[in-house]
MARTORTOR-298042 format. One line per 3 residues: number of its first residue (from 1); their letters; for each residue y, x, z of N, C-alpha, C. Coordinates in steps of 0.02 Angstrom, whole numbers, padded with zeros to 5 digits. Example, Ala and Ser with C-alpha at 12.3 -4.5 7.8 and 13.67 -1.06 7.14 Angstrom:
REM residues 2
1> AS> -00284:00660:00390:-00225:00615:00390:-00165:00660:00390 | -00112:00642:00354:-00053:00684:00357:00002:00645:00394
END
This chain:
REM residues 104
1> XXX> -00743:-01703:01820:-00804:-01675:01796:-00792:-01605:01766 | -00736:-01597:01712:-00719:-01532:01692:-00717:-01485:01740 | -00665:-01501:01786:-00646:-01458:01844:-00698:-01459:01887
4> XXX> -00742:-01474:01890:-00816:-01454:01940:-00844:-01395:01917 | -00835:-01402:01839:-00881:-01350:01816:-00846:-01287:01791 | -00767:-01288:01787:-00724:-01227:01785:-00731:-01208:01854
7> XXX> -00721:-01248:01900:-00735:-01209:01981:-00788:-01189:01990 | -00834:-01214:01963:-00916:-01171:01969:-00918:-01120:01948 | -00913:-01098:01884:-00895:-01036:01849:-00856:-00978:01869
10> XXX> -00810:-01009:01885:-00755:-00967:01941:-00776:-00946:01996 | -00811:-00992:02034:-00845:-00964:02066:-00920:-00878:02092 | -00945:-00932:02041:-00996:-00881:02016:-00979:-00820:01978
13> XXX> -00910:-00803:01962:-00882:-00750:01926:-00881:-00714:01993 | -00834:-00764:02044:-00807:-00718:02103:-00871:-00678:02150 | -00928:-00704:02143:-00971:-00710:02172:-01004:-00626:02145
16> XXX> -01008:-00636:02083:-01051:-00565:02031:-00984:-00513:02042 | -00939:-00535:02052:-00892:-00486:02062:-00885:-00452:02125 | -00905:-00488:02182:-00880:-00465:02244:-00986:-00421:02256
19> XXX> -01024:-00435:02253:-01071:-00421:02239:-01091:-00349:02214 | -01068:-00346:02162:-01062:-00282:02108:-01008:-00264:02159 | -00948:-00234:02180:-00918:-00203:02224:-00950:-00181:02279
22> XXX> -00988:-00235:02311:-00988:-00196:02357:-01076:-00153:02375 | -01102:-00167:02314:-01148:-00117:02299:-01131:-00024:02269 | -01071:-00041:02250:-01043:00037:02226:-01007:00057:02299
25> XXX> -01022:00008:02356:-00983:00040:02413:-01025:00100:02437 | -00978:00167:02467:-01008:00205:02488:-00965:00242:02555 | -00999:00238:02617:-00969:00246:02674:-00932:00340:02661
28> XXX> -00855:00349:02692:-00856:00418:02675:-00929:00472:02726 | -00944:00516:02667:-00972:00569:02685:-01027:00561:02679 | -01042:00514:02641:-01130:00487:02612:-01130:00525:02547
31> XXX> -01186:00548:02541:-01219:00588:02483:-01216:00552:02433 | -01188:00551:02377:-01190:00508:02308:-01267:00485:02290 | -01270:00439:02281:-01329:00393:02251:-01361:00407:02172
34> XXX> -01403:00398:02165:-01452:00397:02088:-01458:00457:02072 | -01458:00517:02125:-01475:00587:02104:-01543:00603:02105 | -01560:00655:02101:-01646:00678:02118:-01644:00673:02183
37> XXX> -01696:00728:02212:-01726:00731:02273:-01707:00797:02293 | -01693:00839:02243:-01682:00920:02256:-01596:00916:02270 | -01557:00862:02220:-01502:00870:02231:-01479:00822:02294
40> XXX> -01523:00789:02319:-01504:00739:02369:-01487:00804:02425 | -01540:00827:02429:-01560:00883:02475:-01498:00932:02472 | -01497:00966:02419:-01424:01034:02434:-01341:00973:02446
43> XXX> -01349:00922:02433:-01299:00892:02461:-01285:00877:02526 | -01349:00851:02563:-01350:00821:02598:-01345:00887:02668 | -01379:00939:02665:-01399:00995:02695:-01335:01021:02694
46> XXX> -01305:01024:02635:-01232:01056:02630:-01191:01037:02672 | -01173:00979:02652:-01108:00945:02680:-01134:00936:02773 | -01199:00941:02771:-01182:00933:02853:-01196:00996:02872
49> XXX> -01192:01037:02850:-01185:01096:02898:-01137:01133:02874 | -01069:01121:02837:-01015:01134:02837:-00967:01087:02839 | -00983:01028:02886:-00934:00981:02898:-00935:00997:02973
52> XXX> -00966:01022:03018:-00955:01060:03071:-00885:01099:03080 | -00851:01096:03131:-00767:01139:03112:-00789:01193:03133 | -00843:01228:03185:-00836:01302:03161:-00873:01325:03087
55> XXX> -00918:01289:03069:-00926:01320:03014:-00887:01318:02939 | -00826:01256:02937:-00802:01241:02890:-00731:01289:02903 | -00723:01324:02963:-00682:01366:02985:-00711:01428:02937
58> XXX> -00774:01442:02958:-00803:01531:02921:-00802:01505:02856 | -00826:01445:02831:-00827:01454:02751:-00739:01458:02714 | -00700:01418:02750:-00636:01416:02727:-00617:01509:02729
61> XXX> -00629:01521:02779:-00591:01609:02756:-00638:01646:02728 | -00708:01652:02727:-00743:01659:02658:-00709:01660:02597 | -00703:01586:02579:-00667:01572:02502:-00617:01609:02495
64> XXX> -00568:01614:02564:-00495:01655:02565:-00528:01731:02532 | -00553:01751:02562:-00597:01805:02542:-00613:01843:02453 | -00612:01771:02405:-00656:01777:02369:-00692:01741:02340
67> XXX> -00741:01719:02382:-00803:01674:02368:-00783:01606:02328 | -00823:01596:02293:-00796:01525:02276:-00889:01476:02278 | -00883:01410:02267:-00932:01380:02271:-00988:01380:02246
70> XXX> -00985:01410:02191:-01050:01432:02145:-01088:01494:02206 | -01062:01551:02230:-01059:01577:02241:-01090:01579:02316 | -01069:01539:02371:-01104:01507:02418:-01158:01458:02406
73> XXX> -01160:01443:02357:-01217:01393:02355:-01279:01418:02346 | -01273:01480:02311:-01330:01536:02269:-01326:01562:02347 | -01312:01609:02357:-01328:01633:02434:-01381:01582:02490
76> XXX> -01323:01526:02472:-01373:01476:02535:-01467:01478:02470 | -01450:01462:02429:-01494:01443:02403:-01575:01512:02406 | -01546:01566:02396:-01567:01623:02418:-01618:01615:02472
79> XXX> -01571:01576:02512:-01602:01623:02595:-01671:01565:02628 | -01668:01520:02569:-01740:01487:02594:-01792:01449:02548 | -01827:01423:02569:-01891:01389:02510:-01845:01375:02442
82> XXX> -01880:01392:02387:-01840:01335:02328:-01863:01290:02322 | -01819:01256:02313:-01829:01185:02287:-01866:01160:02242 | -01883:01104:02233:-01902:01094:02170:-01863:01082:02091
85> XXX> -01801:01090:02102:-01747:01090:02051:-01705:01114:02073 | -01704:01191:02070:-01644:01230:02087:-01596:01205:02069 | -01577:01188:01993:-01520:01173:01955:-01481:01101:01976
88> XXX> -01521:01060:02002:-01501:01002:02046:-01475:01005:02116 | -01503:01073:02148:-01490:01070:02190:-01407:01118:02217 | -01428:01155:02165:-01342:01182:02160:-01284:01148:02147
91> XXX> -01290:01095:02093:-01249:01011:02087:-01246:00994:02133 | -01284:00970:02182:-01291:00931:02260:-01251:00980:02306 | -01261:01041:02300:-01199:01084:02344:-01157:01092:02335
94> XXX> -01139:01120:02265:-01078:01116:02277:-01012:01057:02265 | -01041:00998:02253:-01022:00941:02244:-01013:00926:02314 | -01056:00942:02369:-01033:00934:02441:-00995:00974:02461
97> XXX> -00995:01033:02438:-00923:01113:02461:-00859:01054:02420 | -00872:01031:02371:-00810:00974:02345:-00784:00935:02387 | -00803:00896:02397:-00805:00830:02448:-00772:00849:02507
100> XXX> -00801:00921:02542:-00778:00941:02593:-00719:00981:02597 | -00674:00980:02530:-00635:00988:02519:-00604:01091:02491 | -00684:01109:02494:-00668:01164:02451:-00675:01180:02388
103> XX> -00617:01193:02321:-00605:01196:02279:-00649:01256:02256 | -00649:01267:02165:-00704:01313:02141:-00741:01341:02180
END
């Protein structure tokens, strides 16, 4: 009788445990979760149009250049509609220039 109900428990631990994991799962190259809508956007826009190898080719000697991520992100950000949270949406980029493996 004891041991029914330590195995139940145990159970149900393993259960909230494997559960909770694999809700924090995130496939590579998916946009981080619980952001806004502005930052979903400069992430999401980002990372796929510099996960392309010619374009992750021009931004890499860019940076060689100079440039660093703040810096491309304001440019991109420049050259079209604003957003509705600029400041989110610069987080969302260059958090994807991150990911994609370019530093500052």
């Amino acid at each position: 009788m004891m041991r029914d109900v330590f195995t139940r428990a145990l159970l149900v631990a393993a259960a909230i445990a494997a559960i909770s994991s694999a809700a924090s799962y995130q496939p590579a190259g998916a946009a981080p979760t619980g952001h806004s809508p502005s930052y979903q956007n400069g992430y999401d826009t980002e990372h796929q149009y510099y996960s392309t190898p010619q374009n992750h080719t021009f931004l890499k000697s860019e940076m060689q250049r100079g440039y660093d991520t703040a810096t491309v992100c304001r440019l991109e950000l420049d050259g079209g509609a604003p957003p509705p949270n600029a400041t989110d949406w610069m987080r969302g980029c260059m958090d994807a220039l991150h990911d994609l493996g370019f530093a500052p």
